[in-house]
PDB file of N, CA, C and O in Angstrom:
ATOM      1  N   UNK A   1     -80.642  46.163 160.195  1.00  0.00           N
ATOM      2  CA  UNK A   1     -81.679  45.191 159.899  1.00  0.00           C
ATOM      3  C   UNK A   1     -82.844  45.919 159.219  1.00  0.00           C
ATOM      4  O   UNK A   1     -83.241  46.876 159.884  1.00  0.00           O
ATOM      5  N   UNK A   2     -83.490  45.715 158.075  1.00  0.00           N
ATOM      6  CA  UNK A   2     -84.582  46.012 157.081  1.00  0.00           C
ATOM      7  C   UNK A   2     -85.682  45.670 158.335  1.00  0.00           C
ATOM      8  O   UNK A   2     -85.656  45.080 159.415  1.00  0.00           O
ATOM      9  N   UNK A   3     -86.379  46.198 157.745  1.00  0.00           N
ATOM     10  CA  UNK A   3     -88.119  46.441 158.065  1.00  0.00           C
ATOM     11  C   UNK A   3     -88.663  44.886 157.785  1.00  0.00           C
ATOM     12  O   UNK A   3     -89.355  44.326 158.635  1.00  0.00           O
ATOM     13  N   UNK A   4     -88.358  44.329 156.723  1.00  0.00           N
ATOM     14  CA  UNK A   4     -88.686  43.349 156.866  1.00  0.00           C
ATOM     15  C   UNK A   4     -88.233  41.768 157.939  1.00  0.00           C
ATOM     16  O   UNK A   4     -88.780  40.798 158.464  1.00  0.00           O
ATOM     17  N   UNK A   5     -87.304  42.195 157.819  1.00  0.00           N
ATOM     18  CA  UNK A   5     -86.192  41.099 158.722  1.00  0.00           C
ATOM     19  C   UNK A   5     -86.699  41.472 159.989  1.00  0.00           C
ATOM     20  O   UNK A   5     -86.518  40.620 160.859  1.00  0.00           O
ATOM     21  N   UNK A   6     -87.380  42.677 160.400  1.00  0.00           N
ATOM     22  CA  UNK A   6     -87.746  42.955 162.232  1.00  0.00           C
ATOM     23  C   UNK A   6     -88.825  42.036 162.091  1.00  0.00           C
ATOM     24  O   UNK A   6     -88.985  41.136 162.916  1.00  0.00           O
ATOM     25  N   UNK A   7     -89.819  42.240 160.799  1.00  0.00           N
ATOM     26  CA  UNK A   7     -90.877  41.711 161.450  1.00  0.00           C
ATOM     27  C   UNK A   7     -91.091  39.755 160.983  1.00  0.00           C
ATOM     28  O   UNK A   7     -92.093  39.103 161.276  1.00  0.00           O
ATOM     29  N   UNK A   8     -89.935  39.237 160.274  1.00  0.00           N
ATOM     30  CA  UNK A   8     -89.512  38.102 160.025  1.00  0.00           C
ATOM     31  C   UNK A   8     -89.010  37.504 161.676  1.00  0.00           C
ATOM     32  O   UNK A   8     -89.219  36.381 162.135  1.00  0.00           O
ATOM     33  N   UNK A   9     -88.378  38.534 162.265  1.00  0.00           N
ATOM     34  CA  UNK A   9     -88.052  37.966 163.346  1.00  0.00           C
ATOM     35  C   UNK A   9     -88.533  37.882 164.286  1.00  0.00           C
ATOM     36  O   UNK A   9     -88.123  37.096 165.139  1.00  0.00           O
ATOM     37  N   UNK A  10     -89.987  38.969 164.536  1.00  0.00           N
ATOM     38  CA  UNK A  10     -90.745  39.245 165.466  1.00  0.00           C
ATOM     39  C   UNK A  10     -92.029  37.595 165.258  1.00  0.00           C
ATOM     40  O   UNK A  10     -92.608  36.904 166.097  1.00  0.00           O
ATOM     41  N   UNK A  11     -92.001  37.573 164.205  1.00  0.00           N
ATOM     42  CA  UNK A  11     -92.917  36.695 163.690  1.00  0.00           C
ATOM     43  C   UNK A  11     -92.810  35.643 163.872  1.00  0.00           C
ATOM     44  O   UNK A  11     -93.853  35.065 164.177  1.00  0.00           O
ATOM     45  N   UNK A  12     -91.778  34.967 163.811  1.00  0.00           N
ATOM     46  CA  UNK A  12     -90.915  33.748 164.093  1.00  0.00           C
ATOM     47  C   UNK A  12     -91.104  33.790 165.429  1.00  0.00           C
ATOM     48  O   UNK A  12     -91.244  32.638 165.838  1.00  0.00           O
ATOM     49  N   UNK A  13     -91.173  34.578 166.289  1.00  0.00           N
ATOM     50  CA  UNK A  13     -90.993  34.667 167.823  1.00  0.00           C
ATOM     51  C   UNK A  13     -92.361  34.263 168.652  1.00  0.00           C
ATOM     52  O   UNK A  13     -92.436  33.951 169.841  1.00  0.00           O
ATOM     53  N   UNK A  14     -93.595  34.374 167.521  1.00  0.00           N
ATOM     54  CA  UNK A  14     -94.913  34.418 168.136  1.00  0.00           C
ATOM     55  C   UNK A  14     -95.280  33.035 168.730  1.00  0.00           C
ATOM     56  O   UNK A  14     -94.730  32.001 168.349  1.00  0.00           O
ATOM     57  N   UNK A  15     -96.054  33.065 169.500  1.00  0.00           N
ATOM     58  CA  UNK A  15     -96.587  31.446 170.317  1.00  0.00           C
ATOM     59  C   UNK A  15     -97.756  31.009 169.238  1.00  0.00           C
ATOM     60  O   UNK A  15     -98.337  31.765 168.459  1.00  0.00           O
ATOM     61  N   UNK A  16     -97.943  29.618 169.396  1.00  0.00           N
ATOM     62  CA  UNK A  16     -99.049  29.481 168.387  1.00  0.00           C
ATOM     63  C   UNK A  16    -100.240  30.117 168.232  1.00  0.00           C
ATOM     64  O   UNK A  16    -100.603  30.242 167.062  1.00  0.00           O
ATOM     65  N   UNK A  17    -101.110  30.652 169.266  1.00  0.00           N
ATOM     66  CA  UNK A  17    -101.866  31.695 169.457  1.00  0.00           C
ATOM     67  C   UNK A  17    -102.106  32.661 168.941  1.00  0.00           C
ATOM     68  O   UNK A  17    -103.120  33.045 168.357  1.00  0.00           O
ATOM     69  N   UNK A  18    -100.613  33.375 169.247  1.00  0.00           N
ATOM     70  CA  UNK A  18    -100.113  35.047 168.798  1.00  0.00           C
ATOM     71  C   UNK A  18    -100.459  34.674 166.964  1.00  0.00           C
ATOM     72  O   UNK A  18    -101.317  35.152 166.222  1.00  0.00           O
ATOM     73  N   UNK A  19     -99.679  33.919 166.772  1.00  0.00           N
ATOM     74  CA  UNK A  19     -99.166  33.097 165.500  1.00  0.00           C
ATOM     75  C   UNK A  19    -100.465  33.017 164.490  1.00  0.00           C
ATOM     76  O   UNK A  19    -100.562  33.626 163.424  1.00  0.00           O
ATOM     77  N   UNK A  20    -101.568  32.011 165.140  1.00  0.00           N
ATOM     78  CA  UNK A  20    -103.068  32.037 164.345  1.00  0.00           C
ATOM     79  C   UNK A  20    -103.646  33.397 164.317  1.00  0.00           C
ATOM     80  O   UNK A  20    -103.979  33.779 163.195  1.00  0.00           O
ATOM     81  N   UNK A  21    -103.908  34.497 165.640  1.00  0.00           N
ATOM     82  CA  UNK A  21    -104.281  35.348 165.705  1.00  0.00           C
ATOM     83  C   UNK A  21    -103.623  36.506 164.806  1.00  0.00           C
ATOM     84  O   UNK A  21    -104.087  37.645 164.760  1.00  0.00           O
ATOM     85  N   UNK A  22    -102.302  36.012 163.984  1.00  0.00           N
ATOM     86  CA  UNK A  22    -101.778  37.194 163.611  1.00  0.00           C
ATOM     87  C   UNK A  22    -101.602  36.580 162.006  1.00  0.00           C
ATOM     88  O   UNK A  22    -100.843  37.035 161.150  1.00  0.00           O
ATOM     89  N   UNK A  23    -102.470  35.492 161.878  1.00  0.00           N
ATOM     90  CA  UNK A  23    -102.821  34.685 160.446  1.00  0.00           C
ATOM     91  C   UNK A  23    -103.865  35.731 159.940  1.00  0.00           C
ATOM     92  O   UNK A  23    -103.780  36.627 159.100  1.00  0.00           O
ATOM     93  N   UNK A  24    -105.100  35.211 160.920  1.00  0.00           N
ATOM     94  CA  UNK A  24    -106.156  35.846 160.996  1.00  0.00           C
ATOM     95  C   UNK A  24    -105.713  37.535 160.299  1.00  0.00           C
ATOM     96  O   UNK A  24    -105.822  37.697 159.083  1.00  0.00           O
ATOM     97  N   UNK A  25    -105.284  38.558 161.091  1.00  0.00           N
ATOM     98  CA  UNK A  25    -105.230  39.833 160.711  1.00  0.00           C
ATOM     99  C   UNK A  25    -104.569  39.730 159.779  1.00  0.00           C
ATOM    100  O   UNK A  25    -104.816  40.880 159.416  1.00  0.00           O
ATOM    101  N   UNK A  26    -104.047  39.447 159.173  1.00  0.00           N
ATOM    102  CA  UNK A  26    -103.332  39.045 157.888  1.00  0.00           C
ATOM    103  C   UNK A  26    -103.720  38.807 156.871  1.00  0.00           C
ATOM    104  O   UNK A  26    -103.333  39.375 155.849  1.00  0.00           O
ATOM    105  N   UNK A  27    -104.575  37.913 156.915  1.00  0.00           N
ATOM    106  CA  UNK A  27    -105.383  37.847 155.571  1.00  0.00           C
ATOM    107  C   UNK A  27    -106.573  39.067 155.533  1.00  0.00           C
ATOM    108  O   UNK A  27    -106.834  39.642 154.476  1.00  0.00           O
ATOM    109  N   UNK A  28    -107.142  39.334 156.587  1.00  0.00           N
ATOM    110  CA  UNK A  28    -107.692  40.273 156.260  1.00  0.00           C
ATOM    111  C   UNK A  28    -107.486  41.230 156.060  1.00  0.00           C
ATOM    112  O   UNK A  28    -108.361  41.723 155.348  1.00  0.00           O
ATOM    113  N   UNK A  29    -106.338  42.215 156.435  1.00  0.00           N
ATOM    114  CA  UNK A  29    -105.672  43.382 155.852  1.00  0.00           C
ATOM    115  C   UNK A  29    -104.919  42.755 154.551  1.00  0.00           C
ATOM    116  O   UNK A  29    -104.396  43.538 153.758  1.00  0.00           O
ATOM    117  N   UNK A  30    -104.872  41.680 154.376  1.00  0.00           N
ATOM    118  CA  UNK A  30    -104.113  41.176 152.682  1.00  0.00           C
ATOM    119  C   UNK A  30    -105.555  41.517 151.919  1.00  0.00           C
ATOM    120  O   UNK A  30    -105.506  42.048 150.809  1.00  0.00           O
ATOM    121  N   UNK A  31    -106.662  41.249 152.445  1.00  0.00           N
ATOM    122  CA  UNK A  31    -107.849  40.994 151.413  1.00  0.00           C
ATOM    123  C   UNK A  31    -108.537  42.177 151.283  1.00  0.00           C
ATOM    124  O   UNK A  31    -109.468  42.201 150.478  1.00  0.00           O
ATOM    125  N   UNK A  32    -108.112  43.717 152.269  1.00  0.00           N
ATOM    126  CA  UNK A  32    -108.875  44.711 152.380  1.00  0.00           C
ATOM    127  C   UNK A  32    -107.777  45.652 151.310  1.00  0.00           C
ATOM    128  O   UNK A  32    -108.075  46.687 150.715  1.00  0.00           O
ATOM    129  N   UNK A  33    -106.387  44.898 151.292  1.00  0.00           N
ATOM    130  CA  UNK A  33    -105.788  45.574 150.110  1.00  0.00           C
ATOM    131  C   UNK A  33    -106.179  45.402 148.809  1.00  0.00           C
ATOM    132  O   UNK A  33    -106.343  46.318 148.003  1.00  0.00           O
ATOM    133  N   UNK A  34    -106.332  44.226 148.597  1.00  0.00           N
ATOM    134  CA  UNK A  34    -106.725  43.622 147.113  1.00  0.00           C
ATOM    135  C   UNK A  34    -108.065  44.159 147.523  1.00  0.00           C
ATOM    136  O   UNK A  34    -108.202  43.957 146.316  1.00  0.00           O
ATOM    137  N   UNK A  35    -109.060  44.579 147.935  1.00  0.00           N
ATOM    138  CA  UNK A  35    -110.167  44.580 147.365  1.00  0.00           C
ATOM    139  C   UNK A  35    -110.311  46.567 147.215  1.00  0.00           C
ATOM    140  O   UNK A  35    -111.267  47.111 146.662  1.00  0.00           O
ATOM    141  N   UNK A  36    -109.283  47.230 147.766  1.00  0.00           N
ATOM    142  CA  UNK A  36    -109.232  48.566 147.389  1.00  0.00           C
ATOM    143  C   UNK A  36    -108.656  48.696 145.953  1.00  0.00           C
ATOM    144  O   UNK A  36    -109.108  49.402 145.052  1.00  0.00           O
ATOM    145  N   UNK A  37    -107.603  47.903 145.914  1.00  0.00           N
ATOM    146  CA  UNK A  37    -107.244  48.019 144.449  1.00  0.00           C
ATOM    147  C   UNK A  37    -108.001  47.252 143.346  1.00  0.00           C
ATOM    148  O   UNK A  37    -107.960  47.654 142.183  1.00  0.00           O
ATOM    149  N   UNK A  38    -108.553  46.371 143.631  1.00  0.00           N
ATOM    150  CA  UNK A  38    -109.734  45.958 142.440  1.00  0.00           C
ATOM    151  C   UNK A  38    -110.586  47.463 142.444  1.00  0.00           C
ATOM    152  O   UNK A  38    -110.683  48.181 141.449  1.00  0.00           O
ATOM    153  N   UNK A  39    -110.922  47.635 143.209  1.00  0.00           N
ATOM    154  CA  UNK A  39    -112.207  48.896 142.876  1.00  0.00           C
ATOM    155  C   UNK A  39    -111.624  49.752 142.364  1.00  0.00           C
ATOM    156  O   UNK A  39    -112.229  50.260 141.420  1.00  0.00           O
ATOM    157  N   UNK A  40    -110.407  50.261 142.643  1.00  0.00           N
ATOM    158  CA  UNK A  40    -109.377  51.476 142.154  1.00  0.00           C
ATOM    159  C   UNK A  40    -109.326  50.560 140.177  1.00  0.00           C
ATOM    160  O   UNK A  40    -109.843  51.176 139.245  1.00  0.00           O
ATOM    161  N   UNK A  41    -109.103  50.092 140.095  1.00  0.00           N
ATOM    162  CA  UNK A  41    -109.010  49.218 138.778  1.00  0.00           C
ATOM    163  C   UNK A  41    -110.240  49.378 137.856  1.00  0.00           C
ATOM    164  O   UNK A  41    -110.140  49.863 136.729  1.00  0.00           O
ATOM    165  N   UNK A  42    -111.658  48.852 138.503  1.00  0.00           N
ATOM    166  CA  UNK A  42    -112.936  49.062 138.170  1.00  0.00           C
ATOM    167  C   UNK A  42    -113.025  50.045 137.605  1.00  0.00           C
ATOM    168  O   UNK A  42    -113.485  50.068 136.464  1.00  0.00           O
ATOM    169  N   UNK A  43    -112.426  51.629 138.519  1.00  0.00           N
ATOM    170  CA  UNK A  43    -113.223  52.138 138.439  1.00  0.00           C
ATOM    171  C   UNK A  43    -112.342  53.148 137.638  1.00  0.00           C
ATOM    172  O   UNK A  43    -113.030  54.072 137.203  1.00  0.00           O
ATOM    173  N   UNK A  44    -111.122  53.231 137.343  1.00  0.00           N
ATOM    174  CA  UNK A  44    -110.336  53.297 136.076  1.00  0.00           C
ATOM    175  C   UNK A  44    -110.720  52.800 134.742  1.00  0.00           C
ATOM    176  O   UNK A  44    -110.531  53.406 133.688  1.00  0.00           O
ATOM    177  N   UNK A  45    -111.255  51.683 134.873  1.00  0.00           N
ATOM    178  CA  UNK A  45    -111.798  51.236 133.550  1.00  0.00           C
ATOM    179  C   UNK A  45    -110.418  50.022 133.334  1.00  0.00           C
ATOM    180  O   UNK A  45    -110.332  49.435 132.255  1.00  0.00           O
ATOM    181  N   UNK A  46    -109.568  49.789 134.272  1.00  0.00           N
ATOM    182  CA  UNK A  46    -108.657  49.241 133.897  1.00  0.00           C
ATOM    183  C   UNK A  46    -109.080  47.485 133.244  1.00  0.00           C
ATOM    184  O   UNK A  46    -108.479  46.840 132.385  1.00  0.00           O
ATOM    185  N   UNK A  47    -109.877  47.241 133.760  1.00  0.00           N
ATOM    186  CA  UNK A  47    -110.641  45.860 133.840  1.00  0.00           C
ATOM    187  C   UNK A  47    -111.950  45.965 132.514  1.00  0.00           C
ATOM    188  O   UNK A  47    -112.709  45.038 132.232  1.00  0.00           O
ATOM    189  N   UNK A  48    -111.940  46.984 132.021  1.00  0.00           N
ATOM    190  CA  UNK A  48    -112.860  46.170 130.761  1.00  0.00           C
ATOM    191  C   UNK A  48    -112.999  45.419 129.474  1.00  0.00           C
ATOM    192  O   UNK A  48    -113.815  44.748 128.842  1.00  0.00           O
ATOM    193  N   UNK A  49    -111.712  45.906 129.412  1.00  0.00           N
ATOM    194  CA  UNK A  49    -110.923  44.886 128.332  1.00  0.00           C
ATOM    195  C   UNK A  49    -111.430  43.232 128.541  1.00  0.00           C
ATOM    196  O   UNK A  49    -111.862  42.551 127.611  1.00  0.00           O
ATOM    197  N   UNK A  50    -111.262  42.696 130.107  1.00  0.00           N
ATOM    198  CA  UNK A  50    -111.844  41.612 130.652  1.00  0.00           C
ATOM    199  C   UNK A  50    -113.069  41.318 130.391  1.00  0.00           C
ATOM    200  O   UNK A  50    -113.411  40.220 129.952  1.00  0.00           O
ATOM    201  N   UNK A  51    -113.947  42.386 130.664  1.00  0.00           N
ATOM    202  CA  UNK A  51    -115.211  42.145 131.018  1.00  0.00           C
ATOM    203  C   UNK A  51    -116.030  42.037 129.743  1.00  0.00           C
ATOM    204  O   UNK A  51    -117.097  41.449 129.564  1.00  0.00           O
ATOM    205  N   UNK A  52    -115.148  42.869 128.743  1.00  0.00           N
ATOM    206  CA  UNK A  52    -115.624  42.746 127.230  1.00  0.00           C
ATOM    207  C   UNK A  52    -115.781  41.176 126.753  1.00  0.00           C
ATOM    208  O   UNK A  52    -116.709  40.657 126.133  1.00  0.00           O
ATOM    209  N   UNK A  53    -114.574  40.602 127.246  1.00  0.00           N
ATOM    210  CA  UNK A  53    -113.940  39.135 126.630  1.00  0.00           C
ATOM    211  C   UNK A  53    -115.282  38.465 127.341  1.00  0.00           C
ATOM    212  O   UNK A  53    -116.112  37.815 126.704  1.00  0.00           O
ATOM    213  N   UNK A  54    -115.341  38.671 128.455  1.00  0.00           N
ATOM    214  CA  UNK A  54    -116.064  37.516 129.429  1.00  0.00           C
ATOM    215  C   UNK A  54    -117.590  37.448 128.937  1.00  0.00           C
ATOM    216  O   UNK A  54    -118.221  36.409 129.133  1.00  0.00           O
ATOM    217  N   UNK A  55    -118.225  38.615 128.257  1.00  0.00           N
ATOM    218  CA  UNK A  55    -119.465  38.689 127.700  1.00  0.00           C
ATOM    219  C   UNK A  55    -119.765  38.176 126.595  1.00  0.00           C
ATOM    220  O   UNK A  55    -120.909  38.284 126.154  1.00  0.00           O
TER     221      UNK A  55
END
């Protein structure tokens, strides 16, 4: 069984509680990823091409 399928199944298993509470950490470790890699991007310069257009 993949890494993913444990935690497909672990997940599936949660009570509604576990379930919201593990929404919750979720988006926020989803949003603390995206917001390391925007800055990693920034600060590459990968994003000015954008910022040129947007001005």
């Amino acid at each position: 069984m993949s890494n993913l399928q444990e935690i497909e199944s672990a997940v599936s298993q949660l009570t509604k509680e576990e379930l919201a509470a593990f929404r919750v950490w979720f988006a926020e470790f989803d949003a603390e990823i995206w917001d390391r890699q925007f800055e990693e991007d920034v600060a590459a310069g990968r994003l000015d091409g954008l910022a040129k257009q947007a001005l």
